[in-house]
mmCIF file of the C-alpha atoms, coordinates in Angstrom:
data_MODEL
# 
_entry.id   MODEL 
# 
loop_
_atom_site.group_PDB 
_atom_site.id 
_atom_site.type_symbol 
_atom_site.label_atom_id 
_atom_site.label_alt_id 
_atom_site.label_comp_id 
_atom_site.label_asym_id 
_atom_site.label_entity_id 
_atom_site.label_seq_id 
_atom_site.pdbx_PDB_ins_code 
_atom_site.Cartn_x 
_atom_site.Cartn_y 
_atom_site.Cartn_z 
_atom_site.occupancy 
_atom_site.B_iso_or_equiv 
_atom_site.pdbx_formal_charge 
_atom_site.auth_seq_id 
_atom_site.auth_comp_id 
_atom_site.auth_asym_id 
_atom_site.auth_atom_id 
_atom_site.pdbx_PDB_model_num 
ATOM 1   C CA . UNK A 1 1   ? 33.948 -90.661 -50.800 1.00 0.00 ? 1   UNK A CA 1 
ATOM 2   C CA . UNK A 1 2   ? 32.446 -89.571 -48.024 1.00 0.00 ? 2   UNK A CA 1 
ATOM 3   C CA . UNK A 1 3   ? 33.754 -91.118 -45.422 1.00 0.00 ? 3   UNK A CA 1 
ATOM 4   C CA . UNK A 1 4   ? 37.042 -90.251 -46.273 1.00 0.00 ? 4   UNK A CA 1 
ATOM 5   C CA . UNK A 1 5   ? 36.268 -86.271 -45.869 1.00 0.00 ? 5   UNK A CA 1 
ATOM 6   C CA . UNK A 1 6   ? 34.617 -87.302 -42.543 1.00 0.00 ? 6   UNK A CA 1 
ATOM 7   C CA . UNK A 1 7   ? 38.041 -88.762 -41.956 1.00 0.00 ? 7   UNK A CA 1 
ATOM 8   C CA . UNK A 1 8   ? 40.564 -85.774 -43.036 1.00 0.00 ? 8   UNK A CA 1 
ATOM 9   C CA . UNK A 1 9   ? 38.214 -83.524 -41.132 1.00 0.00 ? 9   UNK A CA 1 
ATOM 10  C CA . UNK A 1 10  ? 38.308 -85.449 -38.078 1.00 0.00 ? 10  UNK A CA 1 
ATOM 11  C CA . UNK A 1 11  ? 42.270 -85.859 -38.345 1.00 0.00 ? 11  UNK A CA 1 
ATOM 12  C CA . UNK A 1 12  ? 42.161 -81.939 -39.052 1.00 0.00 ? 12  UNK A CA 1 
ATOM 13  C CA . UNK A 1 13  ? 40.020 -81.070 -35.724 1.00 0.00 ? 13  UNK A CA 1 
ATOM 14  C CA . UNK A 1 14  ? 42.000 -83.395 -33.679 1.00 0.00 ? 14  UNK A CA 1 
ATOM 15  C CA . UNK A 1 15  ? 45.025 -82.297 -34.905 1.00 0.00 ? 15  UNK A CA 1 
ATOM 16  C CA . UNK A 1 16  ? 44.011 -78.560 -34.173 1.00 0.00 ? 16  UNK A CA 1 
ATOM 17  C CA . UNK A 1 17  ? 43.354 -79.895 -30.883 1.00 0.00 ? 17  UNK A CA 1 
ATOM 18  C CA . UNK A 1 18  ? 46.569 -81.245 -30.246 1.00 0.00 ? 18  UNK A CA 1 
ATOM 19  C CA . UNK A 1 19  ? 48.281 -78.151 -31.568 1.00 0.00 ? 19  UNK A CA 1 
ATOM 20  C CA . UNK A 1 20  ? 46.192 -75.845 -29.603 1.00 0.00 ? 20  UNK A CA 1 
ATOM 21  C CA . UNK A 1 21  ? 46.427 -78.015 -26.181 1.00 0.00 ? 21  UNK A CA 1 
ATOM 22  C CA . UNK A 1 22  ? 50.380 -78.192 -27.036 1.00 0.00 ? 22  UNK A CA 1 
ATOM 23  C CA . UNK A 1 23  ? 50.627 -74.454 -27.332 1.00 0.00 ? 23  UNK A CA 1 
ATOM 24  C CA . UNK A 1 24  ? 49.173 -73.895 -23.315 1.00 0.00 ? 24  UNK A CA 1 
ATOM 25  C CA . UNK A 1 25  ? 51.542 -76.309 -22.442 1.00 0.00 ? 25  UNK A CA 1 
ATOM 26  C CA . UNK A 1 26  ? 54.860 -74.881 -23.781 1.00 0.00 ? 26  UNK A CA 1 
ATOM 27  C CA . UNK A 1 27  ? 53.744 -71.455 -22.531 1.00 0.00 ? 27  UNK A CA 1 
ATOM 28  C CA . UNK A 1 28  ? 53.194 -72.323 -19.113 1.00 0.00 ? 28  UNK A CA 1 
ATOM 29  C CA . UNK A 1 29  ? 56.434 -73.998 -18.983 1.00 0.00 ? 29  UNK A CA 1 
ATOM 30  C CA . UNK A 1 30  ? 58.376 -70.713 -20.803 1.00 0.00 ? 30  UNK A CA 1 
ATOM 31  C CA . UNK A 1 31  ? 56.207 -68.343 -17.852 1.00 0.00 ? 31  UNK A CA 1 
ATOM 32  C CA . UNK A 1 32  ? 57.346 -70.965 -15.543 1.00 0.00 ? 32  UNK A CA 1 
ATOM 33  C CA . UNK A 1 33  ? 60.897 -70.903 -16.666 1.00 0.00 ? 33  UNK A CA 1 
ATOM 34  C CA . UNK A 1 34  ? 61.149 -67.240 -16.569 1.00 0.00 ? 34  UNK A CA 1 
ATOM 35  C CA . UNK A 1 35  ? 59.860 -66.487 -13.257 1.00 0.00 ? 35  UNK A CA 1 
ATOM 36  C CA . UNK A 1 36  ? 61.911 -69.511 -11.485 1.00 0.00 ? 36  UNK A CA 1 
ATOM 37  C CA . UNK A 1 37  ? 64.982 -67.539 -12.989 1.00 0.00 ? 37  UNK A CA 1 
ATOM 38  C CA . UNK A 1 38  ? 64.316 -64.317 -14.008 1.00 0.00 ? 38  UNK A CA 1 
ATOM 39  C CA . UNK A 1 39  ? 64.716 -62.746 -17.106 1.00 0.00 ? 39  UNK A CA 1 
ATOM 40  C CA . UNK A 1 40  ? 67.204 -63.293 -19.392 1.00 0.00 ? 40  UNK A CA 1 
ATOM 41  C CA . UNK A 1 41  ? 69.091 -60.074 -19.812 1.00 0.00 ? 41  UNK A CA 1 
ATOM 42  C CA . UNK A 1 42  ? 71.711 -61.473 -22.610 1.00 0.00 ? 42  UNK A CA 1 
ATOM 43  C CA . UNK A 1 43  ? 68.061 -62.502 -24.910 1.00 0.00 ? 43  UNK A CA 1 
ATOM 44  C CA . UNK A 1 44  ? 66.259 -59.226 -23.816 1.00 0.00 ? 44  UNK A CA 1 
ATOM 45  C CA . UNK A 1 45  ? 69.098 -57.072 -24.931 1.00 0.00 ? 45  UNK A CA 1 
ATOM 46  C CA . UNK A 1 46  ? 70.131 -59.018 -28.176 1.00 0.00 ? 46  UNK A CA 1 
ATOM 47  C CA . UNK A 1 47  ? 66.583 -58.343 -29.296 1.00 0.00 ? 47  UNK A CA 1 
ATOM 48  C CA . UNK A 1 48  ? 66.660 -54.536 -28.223 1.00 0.00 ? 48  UNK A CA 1 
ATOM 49  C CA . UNK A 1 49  ? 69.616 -54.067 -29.719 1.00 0.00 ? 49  UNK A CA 1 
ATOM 50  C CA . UNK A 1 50  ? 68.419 -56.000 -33.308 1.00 0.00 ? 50  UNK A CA 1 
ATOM 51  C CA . UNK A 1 51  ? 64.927 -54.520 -33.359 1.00 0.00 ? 51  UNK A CA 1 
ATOM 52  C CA . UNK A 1 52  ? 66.236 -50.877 -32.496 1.00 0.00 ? 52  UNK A CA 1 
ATOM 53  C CA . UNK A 1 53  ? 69.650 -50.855 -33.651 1.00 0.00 ? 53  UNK A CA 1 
ATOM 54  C CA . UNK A 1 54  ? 71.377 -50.190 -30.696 1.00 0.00 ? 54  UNK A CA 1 
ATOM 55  C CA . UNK A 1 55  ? 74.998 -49.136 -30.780 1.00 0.00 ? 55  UNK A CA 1 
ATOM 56  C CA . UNK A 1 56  ? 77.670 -50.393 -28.521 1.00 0.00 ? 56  UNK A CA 1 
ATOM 57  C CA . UNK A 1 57  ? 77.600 -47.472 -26.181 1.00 0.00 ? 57  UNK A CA 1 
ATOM 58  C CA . UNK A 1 58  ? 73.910 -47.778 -25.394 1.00 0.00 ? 58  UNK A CA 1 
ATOM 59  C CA . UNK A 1 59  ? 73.992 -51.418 -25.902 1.00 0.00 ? 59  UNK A CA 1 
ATOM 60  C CA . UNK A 1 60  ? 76.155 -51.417 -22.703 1.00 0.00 ? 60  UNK A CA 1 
ATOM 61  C CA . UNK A 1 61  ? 74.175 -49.021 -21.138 1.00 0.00 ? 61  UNK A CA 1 
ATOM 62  C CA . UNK A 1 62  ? 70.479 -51.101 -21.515 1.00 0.00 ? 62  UNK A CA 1 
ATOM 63  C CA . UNK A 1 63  ? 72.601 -54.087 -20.052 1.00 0.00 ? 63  UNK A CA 1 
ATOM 64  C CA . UNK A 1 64  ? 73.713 -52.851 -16.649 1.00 0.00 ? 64  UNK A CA 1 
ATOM 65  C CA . UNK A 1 65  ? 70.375 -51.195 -16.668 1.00 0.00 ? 65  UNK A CA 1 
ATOM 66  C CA . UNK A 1 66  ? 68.529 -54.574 -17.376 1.00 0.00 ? 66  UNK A CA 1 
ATOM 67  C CA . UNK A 1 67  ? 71.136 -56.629 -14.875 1.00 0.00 ? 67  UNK A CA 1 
ATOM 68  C CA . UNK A 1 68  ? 70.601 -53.506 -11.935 1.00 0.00 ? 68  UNK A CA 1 
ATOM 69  C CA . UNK A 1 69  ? 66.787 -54.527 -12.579 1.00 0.00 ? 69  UNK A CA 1 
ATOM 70  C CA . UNK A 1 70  ? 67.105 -58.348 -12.408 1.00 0.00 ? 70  UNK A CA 1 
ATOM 71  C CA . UNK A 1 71  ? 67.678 -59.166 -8.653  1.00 0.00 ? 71  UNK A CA 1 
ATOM 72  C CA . UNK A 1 72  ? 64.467 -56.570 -7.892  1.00 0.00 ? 72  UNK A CA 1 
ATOM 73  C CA . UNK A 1 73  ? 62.066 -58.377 -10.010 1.00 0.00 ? 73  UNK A CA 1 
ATOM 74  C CA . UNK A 1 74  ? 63.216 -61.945 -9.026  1.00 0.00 ? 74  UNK A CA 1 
ATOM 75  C CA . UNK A 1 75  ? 62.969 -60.518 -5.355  1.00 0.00 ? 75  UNK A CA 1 
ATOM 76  C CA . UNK A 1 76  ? 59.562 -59.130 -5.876  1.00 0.00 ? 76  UNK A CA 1 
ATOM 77  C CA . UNK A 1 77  ? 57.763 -62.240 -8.017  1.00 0.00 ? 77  UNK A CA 1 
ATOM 78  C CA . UNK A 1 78  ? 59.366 -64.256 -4.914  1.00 0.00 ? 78  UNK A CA 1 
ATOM 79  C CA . UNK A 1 79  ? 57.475 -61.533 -2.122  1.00 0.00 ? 79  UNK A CA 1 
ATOM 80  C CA . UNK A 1 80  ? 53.976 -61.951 -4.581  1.00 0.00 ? 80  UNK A CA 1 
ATOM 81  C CA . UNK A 1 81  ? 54.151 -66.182 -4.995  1.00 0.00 ? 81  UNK A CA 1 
ATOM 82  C CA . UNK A 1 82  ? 54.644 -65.968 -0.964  1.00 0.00 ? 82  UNK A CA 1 
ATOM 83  C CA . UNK A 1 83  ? 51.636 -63.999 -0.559  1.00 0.00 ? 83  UNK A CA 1 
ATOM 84  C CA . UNK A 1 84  ? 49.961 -65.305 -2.965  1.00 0.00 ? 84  UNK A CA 1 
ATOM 85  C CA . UNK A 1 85  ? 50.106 -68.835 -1.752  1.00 0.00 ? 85  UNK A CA 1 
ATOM 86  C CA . UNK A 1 86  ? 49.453 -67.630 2.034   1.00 0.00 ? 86  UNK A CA 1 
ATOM 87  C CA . UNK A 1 87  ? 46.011 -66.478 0.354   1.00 0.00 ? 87  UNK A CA 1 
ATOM 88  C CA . UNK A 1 88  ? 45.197 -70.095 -1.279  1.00 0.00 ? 88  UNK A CA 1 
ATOM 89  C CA . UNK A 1 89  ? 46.120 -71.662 1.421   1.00 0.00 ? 89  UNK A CA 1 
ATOM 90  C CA . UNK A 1 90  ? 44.044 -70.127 3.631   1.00 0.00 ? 90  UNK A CA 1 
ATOM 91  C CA . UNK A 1 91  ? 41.133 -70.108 1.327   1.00 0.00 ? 91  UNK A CA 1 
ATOM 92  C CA . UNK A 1 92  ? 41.749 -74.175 1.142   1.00 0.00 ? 92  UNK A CA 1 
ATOM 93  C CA . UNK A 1 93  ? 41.575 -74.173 4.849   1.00 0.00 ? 93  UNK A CA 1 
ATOM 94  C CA . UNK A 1 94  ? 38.080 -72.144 5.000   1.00 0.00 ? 94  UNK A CA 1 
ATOM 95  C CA . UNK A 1 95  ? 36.409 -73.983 2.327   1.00 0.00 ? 95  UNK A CA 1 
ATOM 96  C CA . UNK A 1 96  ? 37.443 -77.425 4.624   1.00 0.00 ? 96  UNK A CA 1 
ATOM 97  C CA . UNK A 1 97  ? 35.882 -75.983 7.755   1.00 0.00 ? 97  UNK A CA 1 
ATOM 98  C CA . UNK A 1 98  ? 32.476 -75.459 6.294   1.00 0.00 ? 98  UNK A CA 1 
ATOM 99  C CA . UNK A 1 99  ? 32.521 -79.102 4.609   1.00 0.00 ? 99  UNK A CA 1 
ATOM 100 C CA . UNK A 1 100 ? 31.718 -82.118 6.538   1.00 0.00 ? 100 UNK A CA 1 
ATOM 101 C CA . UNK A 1 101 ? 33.795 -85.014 6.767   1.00 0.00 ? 101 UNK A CA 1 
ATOM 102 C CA . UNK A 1 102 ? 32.573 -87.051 3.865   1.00 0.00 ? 102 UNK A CA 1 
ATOM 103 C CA . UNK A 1 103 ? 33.328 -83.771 1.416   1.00 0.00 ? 103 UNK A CA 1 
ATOM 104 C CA . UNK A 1 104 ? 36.679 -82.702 3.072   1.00 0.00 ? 104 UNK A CA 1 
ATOM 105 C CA . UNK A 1 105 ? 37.826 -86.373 1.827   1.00 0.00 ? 105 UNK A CA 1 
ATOM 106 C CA . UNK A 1 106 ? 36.783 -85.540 -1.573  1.00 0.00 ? 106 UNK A CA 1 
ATOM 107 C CA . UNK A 1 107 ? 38.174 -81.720 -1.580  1.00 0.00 ? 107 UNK A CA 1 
ATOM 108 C CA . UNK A 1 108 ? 41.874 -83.023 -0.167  1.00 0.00 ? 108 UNK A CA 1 
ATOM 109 C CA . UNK A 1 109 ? 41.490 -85.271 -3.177  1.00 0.00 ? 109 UNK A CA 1 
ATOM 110 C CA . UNK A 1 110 ? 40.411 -82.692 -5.376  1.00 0.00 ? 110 UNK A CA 1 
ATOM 111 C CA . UNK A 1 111 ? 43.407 -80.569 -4.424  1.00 0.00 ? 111 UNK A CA 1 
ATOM 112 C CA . UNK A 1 112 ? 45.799 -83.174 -4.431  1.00 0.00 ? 112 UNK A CA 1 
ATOM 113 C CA . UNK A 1 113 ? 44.686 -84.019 -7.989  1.00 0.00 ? 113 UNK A CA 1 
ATOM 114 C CA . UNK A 1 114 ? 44.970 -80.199 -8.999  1.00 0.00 ? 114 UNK A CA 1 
ATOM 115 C CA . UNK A 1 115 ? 48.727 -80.299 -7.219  1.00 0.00 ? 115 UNK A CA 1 
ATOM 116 C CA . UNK A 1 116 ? 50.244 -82.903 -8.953  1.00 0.00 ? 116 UNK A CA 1 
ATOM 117 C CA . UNK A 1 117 ? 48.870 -80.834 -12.547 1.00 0.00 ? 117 UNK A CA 1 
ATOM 118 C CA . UNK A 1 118 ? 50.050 -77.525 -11.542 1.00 0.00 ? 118 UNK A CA 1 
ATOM 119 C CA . UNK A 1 119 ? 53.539 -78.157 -9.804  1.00 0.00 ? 119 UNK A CA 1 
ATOM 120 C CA . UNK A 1 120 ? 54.660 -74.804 -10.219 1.00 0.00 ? 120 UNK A CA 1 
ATOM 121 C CA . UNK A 1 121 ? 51.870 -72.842 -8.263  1.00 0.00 ? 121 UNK A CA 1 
ATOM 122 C CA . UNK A 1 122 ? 51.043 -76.286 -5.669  1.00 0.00 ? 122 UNK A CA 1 
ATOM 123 C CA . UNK A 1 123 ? 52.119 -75.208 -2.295  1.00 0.00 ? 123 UNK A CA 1 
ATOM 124 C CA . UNK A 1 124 ? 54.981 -77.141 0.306   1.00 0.00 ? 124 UNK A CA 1 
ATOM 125 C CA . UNK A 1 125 ? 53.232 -79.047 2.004   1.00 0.00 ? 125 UNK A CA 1 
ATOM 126 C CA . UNK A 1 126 ? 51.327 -77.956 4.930   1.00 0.00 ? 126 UNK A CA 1 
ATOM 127 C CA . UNK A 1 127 ? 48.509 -78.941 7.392   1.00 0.00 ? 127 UNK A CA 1 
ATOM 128 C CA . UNK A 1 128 ? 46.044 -76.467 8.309   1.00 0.00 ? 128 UNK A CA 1 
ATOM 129 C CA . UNK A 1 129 ? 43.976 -76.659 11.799  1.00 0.00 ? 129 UNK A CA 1 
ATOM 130 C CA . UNK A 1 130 ? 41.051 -78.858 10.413  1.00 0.00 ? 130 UNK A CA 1 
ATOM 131 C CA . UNK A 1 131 ? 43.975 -81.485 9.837   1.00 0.00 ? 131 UNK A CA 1 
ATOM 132 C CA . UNK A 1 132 ? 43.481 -82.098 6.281   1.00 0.00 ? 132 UNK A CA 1 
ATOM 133 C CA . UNK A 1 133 ? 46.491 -82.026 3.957   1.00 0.00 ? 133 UNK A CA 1 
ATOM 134 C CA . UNK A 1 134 ? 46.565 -79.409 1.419   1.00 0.00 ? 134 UNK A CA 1 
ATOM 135 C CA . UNK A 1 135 ? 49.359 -81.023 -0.870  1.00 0.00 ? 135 UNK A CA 1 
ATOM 136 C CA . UNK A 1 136 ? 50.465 -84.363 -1.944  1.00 0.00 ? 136 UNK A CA 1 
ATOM 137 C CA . UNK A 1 137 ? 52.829 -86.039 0.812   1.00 0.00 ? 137 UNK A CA 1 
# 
């Protein structure tokens, strides 16, 4: 009898696990999916108008409002992920000038590795002046 609680328990904990490791996943993909196309004013307004019971008038107002809005933000996420990867890029190149060649091997294949999981924030490819990689070919 025993056993089998050991059993349920471990099914529950993995299971929890699973669920838990699941619900990262999906919301890095919906962040992803929203900043590779913006928001989307249609959802964003059909929950405005449900949750404060917009009429048609100001329904149409909140949408050219929303769509005026869209273009900035996509323009300005674009301006930060530039900037943003000019900064790891450059910290990548620092942290390879202070190894020696032995650990610059193992840090291009750390940051290969860590490309290939995160292909959303992993840089184009580019070489930096201590002529390691910093992405996968």
């Amino acid at each position: 009898m025993r056993t089998s609680w050991n059993h349920i328990l471990l099914a529950f904990c993995a299971g929890l696990l699973m669920g838990g490791w699941a619900g990262v996943r999906h919301e890095k993909a919906i962040l992803h999916q929203f900043w590779s196309r913006g928001p989307e004013t249609q959802k964003i307004l059909a929950k405005l108008s449900r949750k404060l019971d917009l009429n048609p008038q100001q329904e149409e107002q909140v949408r050219l409002l929303l769509e005026s809005k869209r273009e900035k933000i996509l323009f300005l996420h674009q301006q930060m992920r530039a900037q943003f990867e000019a900064l790891r890029l450059s910290m990548r190149a620092g942290i390879a000038q202070i190894l020696n060649p032995k650990q610059k091997e193992k840090f291009t294949q750390m940051t290969q590795k860590w490309d290939k999981r995160h292909p959303w924030v992993a840089p184009s490819s580019v070489k930096v002046s201590s002529g390691i990689s910093l992405s996968p070919p």
